[in-house]
C-alpha positions as CSV (number, residue, x, y, z in Angstrom):
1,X,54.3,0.2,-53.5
2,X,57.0,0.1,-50.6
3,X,57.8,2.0,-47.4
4,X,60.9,3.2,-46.0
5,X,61.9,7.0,-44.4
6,X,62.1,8.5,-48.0
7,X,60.4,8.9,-51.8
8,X,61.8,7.0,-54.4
9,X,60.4,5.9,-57.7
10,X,62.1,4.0,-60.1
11,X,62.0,3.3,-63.9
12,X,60.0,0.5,-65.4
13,X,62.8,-2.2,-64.5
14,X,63.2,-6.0,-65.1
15,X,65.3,-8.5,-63.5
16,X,69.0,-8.8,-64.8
17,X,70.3,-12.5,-64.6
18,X,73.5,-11.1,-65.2
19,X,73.5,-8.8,-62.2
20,X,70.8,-8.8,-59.9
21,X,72.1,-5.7,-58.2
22,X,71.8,-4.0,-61.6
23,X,68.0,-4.3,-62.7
24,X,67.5,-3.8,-66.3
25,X,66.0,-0.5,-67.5
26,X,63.2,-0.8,-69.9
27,X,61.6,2.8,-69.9
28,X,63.9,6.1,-69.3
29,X,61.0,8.8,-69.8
30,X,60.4,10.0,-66.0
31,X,56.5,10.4,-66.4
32,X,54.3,8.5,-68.9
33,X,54.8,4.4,-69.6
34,X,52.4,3.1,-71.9
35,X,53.4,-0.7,-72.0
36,X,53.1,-1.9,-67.9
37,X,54.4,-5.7,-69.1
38,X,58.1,-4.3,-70.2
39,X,59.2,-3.6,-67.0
40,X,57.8,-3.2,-63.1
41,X,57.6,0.2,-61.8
42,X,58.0,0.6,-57.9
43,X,57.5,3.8,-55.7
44,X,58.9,3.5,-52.5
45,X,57.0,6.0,-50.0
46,X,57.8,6.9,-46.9
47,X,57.4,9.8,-45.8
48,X,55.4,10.4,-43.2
49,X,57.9,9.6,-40.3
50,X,60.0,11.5,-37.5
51,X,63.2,11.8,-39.7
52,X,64.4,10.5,-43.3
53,X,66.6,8.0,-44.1
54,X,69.8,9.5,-46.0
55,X,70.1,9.6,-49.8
56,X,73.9,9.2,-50.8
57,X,73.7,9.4,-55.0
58,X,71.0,7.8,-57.0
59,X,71.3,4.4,-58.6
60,X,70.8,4.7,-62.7
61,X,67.5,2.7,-62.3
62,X,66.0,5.6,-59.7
63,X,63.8,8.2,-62.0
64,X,63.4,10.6,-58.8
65,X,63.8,10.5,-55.1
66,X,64.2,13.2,-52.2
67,X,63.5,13.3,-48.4
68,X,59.9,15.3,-48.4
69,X,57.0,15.0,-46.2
70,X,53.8,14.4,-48.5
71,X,51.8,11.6,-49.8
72,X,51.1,9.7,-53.3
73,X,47.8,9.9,-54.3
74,X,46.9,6.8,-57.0
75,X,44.6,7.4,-59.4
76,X,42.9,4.5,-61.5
77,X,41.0,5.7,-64.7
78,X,38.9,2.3,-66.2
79,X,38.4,3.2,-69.6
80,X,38.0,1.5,-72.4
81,X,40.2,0.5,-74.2
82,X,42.7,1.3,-72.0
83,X,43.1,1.6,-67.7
84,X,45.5,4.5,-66.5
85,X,47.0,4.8,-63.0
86,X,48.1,8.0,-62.5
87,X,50.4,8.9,-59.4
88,X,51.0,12.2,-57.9
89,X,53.0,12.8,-54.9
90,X,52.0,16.2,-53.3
91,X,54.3,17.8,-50.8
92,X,52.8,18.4,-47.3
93,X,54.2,22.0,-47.6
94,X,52.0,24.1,-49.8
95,X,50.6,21.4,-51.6
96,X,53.3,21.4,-54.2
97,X,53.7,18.2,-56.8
98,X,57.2,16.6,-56.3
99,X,56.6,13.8,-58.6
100,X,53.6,12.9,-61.2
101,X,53.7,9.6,-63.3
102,X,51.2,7.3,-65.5
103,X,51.2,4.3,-66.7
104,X,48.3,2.9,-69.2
105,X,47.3,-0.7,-70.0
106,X,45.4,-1.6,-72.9
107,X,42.4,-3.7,-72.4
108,X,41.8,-6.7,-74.5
């Protein structure tokens, strides 16, 4: 997890030695990851500031982002045999869901 003015979460992503500017996409679904070592997933939020930083376009590695006031709630579920962190950003107006993802890790 990161700050800045805005919500942004990106695809499970790994570094591209090719590109660095370019990180490599391991996981295009935009909610449920079930292997957390292909790939690091970062949410960037934000959003509980004066203003919001502008969003011009979205990079191909972004699964969602938007200028809302809310807050991610993380969930961790330590089952067995696997863990799941759920995250659910809820939108400060109305309680709505803007974003909702999972990730599980098996545990050996």
């Amino acid at each position: 997890m990161q700050a800045h003015n805005h919500y942004q979460r990106r695809y499970p992503i790994t570094y591209n030695p090719h590109d660095s500017s370019e990180p490599t996409i391991k996981n295009q679904t935009t909610a449920g990851y079930n292997d957390p070592t292909n790939g690091a997933i970062f949410a960037i939020v934000g959003t509980g500031g004066q203003s919001f930083y502008a969003l011009d376009g979205q990079a191909p590695y972004v699964a969602t982002q938007f200028n809302k006031f809310g807050f991610l709630n993380i969930e961790l579920d330590n089952g067995n045999p696997h863990t799941t962190l759920t995250g659910t950003f809820f939108d400060n107006k109305g309680n709505e869901i803007r974003d909702h993802f999972t990730t599980t890790k098996e545990i050996k």
